[in-house]
N, C-alpha and C positions, 0 to 999 in steps of 0.2 A: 477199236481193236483190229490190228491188221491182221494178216495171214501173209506176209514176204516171206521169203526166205533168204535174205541173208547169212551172211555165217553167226552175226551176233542173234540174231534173230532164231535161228535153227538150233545155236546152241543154249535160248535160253529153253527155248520149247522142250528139248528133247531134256535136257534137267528139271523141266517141272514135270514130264512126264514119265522119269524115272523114279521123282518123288511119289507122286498123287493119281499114276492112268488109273491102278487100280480099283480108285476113286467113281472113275468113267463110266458110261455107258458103253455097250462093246461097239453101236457104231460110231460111238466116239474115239473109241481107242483106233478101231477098225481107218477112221478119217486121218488119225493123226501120224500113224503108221505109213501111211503109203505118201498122202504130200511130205512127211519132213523125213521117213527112214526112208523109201523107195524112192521117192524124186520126181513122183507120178505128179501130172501135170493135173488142172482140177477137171477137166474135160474128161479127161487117161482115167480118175478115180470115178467120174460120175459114169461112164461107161461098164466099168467094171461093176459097180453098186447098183447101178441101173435107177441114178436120179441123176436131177439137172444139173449141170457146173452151179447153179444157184444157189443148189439144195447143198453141195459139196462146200461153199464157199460161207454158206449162213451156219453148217455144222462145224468148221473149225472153226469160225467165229464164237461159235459159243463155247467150244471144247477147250478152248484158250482162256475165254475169260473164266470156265470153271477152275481152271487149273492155277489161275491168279488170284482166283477169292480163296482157294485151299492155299495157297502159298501166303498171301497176309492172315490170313485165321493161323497157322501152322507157324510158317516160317522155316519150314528145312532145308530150302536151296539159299537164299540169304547168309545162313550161318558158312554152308560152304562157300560162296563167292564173298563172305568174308577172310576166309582161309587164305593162307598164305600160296602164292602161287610160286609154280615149280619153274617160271622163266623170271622171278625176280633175281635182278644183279647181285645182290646180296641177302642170301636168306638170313632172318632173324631168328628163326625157330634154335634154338639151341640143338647143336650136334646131338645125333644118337646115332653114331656107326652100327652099321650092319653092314651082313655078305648074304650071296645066295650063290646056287652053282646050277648050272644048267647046260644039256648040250645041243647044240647047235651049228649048221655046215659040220658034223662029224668032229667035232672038238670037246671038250669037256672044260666051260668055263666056270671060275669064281670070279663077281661080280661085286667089287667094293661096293655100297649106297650109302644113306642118311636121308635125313629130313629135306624136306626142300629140294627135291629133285624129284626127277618123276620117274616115276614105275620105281620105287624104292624097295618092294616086297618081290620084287621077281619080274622077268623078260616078260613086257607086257605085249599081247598076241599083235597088234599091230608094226611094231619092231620086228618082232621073232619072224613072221612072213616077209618085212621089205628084207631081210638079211637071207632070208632062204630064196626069195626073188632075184634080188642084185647080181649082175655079171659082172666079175671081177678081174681081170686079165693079173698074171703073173706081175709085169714089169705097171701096172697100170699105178698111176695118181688119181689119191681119191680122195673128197672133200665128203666129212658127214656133218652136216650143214644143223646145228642143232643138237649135238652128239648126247647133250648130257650124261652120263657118266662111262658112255663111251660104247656099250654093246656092237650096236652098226658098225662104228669105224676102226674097231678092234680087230671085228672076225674080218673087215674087208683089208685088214692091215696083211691080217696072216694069209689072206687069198692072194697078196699081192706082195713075197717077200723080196722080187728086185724092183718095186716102185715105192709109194710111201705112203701114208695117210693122215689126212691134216684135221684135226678135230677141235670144232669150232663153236662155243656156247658164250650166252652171257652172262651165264650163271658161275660165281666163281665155285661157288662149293662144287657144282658137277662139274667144271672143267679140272679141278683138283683132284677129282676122283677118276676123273678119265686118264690123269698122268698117269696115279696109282696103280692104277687098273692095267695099266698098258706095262709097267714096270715090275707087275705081278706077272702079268704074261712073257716075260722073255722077248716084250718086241720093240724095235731099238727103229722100225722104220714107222714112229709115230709122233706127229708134231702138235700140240694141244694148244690153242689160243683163247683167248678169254674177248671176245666180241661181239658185237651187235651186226648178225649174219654174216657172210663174207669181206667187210669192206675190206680188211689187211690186204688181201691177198690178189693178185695179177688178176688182167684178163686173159683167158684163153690157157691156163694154165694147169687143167686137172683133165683125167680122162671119163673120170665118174663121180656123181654127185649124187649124195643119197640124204634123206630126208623124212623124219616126222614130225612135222611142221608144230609149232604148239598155237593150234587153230585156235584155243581162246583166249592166245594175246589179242584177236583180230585180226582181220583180213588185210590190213595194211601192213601186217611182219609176216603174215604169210607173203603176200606179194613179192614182197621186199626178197625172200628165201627165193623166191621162182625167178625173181629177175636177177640178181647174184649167180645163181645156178647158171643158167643159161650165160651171163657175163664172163666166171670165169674156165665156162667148158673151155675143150678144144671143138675145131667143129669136127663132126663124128663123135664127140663124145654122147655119153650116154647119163640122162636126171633120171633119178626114181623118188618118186613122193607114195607116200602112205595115208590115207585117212579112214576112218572110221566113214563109214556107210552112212550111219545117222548124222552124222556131224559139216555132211554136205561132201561126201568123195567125189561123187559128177559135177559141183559146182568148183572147187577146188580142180579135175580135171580139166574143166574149161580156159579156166586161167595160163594152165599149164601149156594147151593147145595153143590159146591165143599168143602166149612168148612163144613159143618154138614151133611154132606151124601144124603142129599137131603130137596127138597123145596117144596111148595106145591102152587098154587096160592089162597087165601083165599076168596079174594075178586077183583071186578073189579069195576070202575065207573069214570065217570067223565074225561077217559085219565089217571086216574091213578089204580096202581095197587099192593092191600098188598100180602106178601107173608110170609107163616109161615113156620117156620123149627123148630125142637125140637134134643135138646142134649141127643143122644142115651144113653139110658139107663147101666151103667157101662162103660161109655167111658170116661176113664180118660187120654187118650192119649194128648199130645201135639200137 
């Protein structure tokens, strides 16, 4: 039994431990809390607990494999990573239309969803902060990298009425409701494609790029999001990603750092956390 953290790793941890901590012992939960939600190194945790990186290293060790003998006896995160996932290219769950309304940047939206897309019951808080985050210049170009059924790149369409915004999923059902959506709201500078991250589209072509990434396809489509982003800025422009705190935001921030030279944390709230990076100015580098 390891203790990495990975992204797949971090998010199966933090799924079983949403299943079964309560399960725990509190310096179990107390362990699993600070290496996979805070990011605390096991040195940073055994200082703060006041035991050895050893004592830190053999308690998640064991708080792990409790959590895998309560998940074969039980089974409740199984059934979900049986579930249909919200970046499959084609959902098979049979449609069930819904709306919701919510307001946001000072607007009052209705939100077409369905099955098979994500956040279907309403603006789920790590969206709703990268959209309250994001600078959006009037005439600005903007890629919402993952849009699904379109939130982010709607409200930054309407922030940007003499530029445009390009809204990009693989999922057809959410790219079909981000047309929707965009045609519900009266805005005509919104272009929706149905993709596997950015490849359609130019380099050096947009002024902003926004992002919540769907970290448990894995960290190979996250990457792919960060290196796209940065491909088709302009330099000066400006990437915003979004993650969940538990789900690895600093590690996911690194990546971001290492394409574009560096990161910044923009915002915090809720467990989650945006972070903005900009395409250095005359880097045309690959």
């Amino acid at each position: 039994m390891t203790v990495d953290r990975t992204l797949a790793s971090r998010d199966r941890a933090n799924r079983l431990f949403d299943a079964y901590g309560a399960l725990l012992t509190a310096q179990q939960q107390r362990l699993l809390r600070r290496y996979y939600q805070d990011d605390l190194s096991l040195g940073e945790i055994g200082a703060q607990m006041r035991i050895t990186r050893q004592a830190v290293h053999d308690g998640l060790r064991r708080a792990l494999a409790a959590l895998e003998r309560y998940e074969r006896a039980m089974g409740l995160v199984r059934g979900v990573a049986n579930a249909e996932h919200y970046f499959a290219t084609a959902p098979r769950s049979r449609p069930r239309p819904s709306a919701y309304t919510t307001t946001v940047r000072g607007r009052t939206w209705t939100f077409r969803t369905d099955r098979g897309v994500f956040a279907r019951r309403g603006l789920d808080p790590g969206t709703r902060l990268l959209i309250e985050t994001m600078h959006v210049g009037r005439a600005d170009r903007v890629l919402d990298l993952g849009c699904g059924y379109g939130p982010a790149g709607l409200v930054a369409a309407a922030l940007a009425p003499r530029g445009e915004a390009w809204l990009v999923d693989a999922n057809r059902r959410a790219a079909a409701l981000a047309s929707d959506n965009a045609a519900a709201a009266r805005l005509t500078n919104v272009r929706v494609i149905v993709a596997d991250a950015a490849a359609p589209l130019a380099d050096a072509t947009m002024d902003v790029v926004v992002t919540n990434p769907p970290i448990r396809a894995g960290r190979a489509v996250v990457r792919a999001f960060i290196e796209d982003a940065w491909r088709v800025l302009r330099p000066g422009g400006r990437f915003y990603l979004v993650a969940r705190t538990a789900q690895g935001a600093k590690t996911l921030a690194r990546l971001v750092a290492a394409r574009f030279g560096a990161a910044r944390q923009a915002a915090a709230a809720g467990g989650y956390r945006v972070y903005e990076a900009r395409r250095a100015e005359g880097d045309g580098g690959a």
